[in-house]
GULODO-645261 format. One line per field, with one value per residue (C-alpha): residue number from 1; residue in three letters; chain; x, y, z. Coordinates in steps of 0.1 Angstrom, whole numbers, plus 5000, padded with zeros to 4 digits. Layout:
% residues N
n = (NUM / ...);
res = (ALA / ...);
chain = (A / ...);
u = (X / ...);
v = (Y / ...);
w = (Z / ...);
This chain:
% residues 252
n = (1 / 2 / 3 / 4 / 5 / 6 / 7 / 8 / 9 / 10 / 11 / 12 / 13 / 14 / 15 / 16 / 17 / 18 / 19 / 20 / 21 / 22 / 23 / 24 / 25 / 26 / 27 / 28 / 29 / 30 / 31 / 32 / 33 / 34 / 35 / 36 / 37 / 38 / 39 / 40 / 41 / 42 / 43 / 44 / 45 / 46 / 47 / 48 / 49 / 50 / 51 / 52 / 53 / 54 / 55 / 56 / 57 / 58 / 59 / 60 / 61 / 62 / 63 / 64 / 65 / 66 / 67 / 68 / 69 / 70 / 71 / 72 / 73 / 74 / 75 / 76 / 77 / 78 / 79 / 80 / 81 / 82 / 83 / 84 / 85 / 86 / 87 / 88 / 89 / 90 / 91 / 92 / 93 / 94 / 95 / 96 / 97 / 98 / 99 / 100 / 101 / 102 / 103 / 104 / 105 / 106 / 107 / 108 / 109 / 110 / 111 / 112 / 113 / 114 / 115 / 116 / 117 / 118 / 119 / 120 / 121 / 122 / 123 / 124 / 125 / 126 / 127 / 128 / 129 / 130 / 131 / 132 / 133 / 134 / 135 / 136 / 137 / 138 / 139 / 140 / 141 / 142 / 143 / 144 / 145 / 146 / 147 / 148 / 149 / 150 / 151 / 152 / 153 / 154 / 155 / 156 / 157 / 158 / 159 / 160 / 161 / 162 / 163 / 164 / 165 / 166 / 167 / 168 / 169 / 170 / 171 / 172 / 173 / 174 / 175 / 176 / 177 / 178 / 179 / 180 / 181 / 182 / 183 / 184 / 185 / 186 / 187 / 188 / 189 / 190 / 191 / 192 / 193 / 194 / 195 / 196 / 197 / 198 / 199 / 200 / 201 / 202 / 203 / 204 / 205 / 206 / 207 / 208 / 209 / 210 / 211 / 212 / 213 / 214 / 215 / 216 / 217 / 218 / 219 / 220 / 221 / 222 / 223 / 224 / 225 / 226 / 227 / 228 / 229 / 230 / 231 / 232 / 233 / 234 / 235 / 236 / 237 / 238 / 239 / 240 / 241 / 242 / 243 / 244 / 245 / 246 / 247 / 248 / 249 / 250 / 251 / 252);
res = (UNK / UNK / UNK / UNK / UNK / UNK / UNK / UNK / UNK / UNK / UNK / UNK / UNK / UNK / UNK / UNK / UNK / UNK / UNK / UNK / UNK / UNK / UNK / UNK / UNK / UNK / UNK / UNK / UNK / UNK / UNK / UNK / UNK / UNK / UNK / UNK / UNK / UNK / UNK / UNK / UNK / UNK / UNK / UNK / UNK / UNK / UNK / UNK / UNK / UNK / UNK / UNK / UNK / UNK / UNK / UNK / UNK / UNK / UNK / UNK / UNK / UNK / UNK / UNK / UNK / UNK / UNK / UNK / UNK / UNK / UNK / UNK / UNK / UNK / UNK / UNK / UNK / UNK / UNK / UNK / UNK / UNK / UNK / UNK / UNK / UNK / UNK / UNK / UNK / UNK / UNK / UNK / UNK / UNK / UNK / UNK / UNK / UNK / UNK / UNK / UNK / UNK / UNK / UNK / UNK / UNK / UNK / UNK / UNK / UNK / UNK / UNK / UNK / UNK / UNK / UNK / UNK / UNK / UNK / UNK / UNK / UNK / UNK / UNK / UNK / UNK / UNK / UNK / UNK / UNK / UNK / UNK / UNK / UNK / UNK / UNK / UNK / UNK / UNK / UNK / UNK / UNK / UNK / UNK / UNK / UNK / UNK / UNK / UNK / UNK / UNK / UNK / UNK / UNK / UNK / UNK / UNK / UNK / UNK / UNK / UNK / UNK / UNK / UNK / UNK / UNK / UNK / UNK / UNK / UNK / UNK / UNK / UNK / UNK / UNK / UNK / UNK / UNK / UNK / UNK / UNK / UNK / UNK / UNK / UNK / UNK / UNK / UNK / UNK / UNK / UNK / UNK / UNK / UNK / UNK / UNK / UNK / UNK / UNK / UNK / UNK / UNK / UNK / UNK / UNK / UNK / UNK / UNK / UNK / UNK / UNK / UNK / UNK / UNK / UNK / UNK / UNK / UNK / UNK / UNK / UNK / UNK / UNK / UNK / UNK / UNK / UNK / UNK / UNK / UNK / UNK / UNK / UNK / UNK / UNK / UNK / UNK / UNK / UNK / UNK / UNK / UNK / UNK / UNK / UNK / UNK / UNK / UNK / UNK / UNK / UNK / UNK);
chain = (A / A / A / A / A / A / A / A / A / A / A / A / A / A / A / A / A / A / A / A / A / A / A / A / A / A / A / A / A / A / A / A / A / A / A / A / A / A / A / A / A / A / A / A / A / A / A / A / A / A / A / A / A / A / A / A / A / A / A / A / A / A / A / A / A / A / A / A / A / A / A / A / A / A / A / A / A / A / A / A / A / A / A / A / A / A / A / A / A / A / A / A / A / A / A / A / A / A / A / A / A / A / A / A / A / A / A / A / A / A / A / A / A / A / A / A / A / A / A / A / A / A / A / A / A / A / A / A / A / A / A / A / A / A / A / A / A / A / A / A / A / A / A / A / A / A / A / A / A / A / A / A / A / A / A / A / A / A / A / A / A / A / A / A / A / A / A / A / A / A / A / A / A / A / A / A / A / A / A / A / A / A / A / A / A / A / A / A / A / A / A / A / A / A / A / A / A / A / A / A / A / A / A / A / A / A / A / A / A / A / A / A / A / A / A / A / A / A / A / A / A / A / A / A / A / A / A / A / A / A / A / A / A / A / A / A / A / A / A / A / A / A / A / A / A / A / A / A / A / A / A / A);
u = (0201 / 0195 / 0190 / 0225 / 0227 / 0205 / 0228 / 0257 / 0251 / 0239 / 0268 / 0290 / 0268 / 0271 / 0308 / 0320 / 0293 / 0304 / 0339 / 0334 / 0319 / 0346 / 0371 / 0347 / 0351 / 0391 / 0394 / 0363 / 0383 / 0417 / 0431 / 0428 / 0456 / 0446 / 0460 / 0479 / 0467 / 0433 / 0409 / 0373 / 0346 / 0327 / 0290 / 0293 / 0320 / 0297 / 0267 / 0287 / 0303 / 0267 / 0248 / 0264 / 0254 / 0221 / 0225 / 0251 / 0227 / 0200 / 0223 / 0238 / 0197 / 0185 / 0218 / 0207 / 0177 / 0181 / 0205 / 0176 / 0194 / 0163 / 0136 / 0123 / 0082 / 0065 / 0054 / 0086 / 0102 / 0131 / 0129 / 0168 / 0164 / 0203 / 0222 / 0252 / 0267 / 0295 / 0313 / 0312 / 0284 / 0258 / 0270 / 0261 / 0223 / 0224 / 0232 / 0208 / 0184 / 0188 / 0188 / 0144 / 0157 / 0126 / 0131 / 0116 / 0137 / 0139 / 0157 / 0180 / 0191 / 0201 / 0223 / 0238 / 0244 / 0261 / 0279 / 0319 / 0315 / 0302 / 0327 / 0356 / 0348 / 0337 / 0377 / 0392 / 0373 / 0385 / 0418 / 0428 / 0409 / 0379 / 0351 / 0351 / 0365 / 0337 / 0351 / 0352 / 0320 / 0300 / 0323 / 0309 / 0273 / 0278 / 0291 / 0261 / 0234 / 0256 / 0253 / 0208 / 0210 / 0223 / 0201 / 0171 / 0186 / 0193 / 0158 / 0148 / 0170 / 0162 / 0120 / 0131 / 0149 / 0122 / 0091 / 0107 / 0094 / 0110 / 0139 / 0162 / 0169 / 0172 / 0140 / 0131 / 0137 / 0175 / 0170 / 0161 / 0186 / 0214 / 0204 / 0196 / 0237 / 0240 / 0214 / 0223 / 0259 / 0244 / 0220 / 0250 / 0271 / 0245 / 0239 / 0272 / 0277 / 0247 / 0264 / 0300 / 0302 / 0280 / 0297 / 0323 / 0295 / 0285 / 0298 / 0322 / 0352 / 0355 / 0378 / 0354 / 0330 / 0353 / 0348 / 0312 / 0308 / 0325 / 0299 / 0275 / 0243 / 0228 / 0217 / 0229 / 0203 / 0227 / 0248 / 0219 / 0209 / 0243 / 0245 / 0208 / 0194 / 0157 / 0143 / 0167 / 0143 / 0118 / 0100 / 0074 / 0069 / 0103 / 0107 / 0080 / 0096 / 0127 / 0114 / 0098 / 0118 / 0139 / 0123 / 0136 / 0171 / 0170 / 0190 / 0181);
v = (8037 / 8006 / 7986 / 7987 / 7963 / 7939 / 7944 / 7941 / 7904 / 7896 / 7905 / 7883 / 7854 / 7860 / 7864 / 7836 / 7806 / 7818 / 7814 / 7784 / 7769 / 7785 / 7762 / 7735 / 7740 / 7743 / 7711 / 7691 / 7699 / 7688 / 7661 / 7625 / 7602 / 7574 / 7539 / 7544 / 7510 / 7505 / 7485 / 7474 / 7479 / 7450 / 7449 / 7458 / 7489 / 7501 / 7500 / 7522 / 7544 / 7551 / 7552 / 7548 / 7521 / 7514 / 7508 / 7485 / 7467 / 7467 / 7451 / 7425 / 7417 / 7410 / 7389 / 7369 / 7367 / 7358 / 7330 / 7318 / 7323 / 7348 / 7354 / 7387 / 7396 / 7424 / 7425 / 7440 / 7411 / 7389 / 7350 / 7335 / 7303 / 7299 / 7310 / 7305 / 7337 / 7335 / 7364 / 7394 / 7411 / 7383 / 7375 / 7413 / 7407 / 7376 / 7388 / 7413 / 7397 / 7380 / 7342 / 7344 / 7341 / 7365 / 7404 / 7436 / 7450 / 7485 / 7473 / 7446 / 7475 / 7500 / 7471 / 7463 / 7495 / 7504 / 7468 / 7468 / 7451 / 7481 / 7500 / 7480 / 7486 / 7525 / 7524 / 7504 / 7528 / 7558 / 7544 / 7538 / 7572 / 7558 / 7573 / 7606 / 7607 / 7609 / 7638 / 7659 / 7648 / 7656 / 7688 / 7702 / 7694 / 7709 / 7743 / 7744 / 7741 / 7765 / 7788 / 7779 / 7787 / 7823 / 7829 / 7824 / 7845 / 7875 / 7875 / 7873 / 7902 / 7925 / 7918 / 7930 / 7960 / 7968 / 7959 / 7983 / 8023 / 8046 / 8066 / 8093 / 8098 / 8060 / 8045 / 8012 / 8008 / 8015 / 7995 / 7968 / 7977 / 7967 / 7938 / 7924 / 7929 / 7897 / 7879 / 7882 / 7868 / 7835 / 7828 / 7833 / 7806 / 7786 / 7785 / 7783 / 7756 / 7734 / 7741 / 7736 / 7716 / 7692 / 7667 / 7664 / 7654 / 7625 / 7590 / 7585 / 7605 / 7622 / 7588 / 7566 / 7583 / 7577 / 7544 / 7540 / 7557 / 7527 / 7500 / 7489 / 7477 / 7466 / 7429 / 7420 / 7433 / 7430 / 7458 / 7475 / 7477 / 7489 / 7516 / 7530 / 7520 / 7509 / 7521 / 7495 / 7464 / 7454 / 7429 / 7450 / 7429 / 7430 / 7468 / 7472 / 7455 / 7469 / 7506 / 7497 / 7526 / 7539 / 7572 / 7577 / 7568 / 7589 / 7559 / 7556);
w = (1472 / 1496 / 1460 / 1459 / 1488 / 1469 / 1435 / 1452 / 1462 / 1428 / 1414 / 1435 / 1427 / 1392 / 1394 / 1417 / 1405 / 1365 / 1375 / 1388 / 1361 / 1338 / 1359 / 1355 / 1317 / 1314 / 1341 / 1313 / 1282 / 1293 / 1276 / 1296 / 1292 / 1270 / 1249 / 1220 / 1204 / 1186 / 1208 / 1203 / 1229 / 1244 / 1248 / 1286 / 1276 / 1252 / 1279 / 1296 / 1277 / 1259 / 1292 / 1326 / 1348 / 1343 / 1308 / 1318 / 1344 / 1315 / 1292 / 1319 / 1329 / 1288 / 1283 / 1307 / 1299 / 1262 / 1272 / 1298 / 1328 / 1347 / 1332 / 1329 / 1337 / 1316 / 1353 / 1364 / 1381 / 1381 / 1386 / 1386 / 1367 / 1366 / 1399 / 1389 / 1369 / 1337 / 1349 / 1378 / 1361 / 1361 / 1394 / 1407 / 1393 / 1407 / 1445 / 1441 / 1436 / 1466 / 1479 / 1471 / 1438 / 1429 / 1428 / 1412 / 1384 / 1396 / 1428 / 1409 / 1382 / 1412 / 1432 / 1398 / 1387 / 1418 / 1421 / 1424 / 1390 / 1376 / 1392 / 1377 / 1344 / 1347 / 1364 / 1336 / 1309 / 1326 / 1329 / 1295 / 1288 / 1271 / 1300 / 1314 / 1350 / 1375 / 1392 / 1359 / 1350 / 1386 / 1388 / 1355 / 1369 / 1403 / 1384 / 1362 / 1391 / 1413 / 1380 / 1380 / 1414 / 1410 / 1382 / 1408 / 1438 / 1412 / 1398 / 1440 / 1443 / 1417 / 1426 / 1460 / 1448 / 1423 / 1450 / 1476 / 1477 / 1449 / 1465 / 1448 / 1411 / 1404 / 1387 / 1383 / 1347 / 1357 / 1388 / 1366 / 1340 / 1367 / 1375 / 1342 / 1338 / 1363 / 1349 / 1314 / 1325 / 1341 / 1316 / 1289 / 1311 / 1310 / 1274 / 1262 / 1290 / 1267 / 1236 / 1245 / 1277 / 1276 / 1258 / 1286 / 1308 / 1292 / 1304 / 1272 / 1266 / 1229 / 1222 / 1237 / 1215 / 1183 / 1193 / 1200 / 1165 / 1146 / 1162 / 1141 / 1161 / 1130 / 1133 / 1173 / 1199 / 1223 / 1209 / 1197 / 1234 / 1245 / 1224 / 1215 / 1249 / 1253 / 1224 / 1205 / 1227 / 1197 / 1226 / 1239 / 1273 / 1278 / 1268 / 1292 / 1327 / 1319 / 1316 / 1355 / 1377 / 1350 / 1352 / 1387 / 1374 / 1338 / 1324 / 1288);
């Protein structure tokens, strides 16, 4: 019977890291307080309710770019041409770009994305309930990979328990049987976690979702950029230094 001692430990894994999640889910789907008025979402807002901050840096850089203020390498580097910025957002890519006034993009999108600028506006979204609060959002991630992790410990249990020498009346189709009853829990969190969590996770609240809905791209690259990302840059060269160390960031 010592496979109970593997089981055992399993169990509690399954139990406490599902729960959590569970709390993760109730705290995700609460309502957020929000305006009562209609409002429309600027370019920046829509960055950022569409992709988090490194759309919003993406966005902020071809703005700038299109009005001639850097100029953008297929290279991947920044040259200011203008160092003075029209508002706290162009001044953010400015300063980090640095007083060389020549920087690779990778580097200027992570300053700007983590700029109090940025900041600002993810507080003002969340404030008037448009973004998901960054608590709820990193809460509801945390849960999930507690819940991955468990999944691999009980599968490293149960091959312990199944790998040690037969003892007794228990086999090791029942041996296996028990532990698949802890397994079959996480892996059930985690897929109804994808279907029905998920959306909390994302940077715009379901309202802030109504609202990205009602934009119509169509005909302004700029909002075309904020909402579809990348993919919406018809430039190829300029597609191309953009996409330098997005990968790292997954910021589509």
């Amino acid at each position: 019977m010592f496979w109970v001692l593997f089981f055992l430990p399993a169990v509690v894994a399954a139990g406490l890291s599902c729960g959590r999640l569970c709390l993760a889910a109730v705290a995700a789907a609460r309502p957020q307080p929000h305006e009562e008025r209609e409002r429309e979402l600027s370019c920046y807002e829509a960055a950022f309710l569409a992709g988090g901050p490194y759309r919003v840096a993406d966005l902020t850089l071809v703005s700038m770019h299109r009005a001639r203020r850097v100029l953008l390498a297929h290279t991947g580097w920044v040259t200011v041409v203008d160092p003075v910025g029209r508002d706290d957002l162009e001044r953010s890519v400015i300063t980090a770009i640095g007083p060389g006034g020549q920087e690779r993009i990778a580097a200027i999108r992570s300053g700007t994305a983590a700029a109090d600028a940025v900041r600002a506006l993810a507080d003002r979204l969340t404030g008037a309930g448009l973004a998901v609060p960054d608590g709820v959002r990193s809460g509801v991630n945390a849960s999930v990979r507690t819940v991955r992790g468990a999944c691999l410990l009980i599968a490293a249990l149960a091959a312990t328990a199944l790998l040690m020498p037969g003892e007794g009346d228990t086999g090791r189709a029942e041996i296996a049987a028990w532990f698949a009853l802890p397994l079959v829990l996480t892996l059930g969190c985690l897929a109804i976690a994808r279907m029905e969590i998920h959306p909390y996770t994302r940077w715009a609240s379901p309202n802030g979702q109504r609202l990205l809905g009602g934009l119509d791209p169509a005909g302004d690259p700029l909002t075309a950029l904020a909402v579809r990302g990348l993919g919406a840059v018809d430039d190829p060269d300029l597609r191309s230094a953009l996409t330098s160390g997005r990968f790292a960031h997954r910021s589509q």
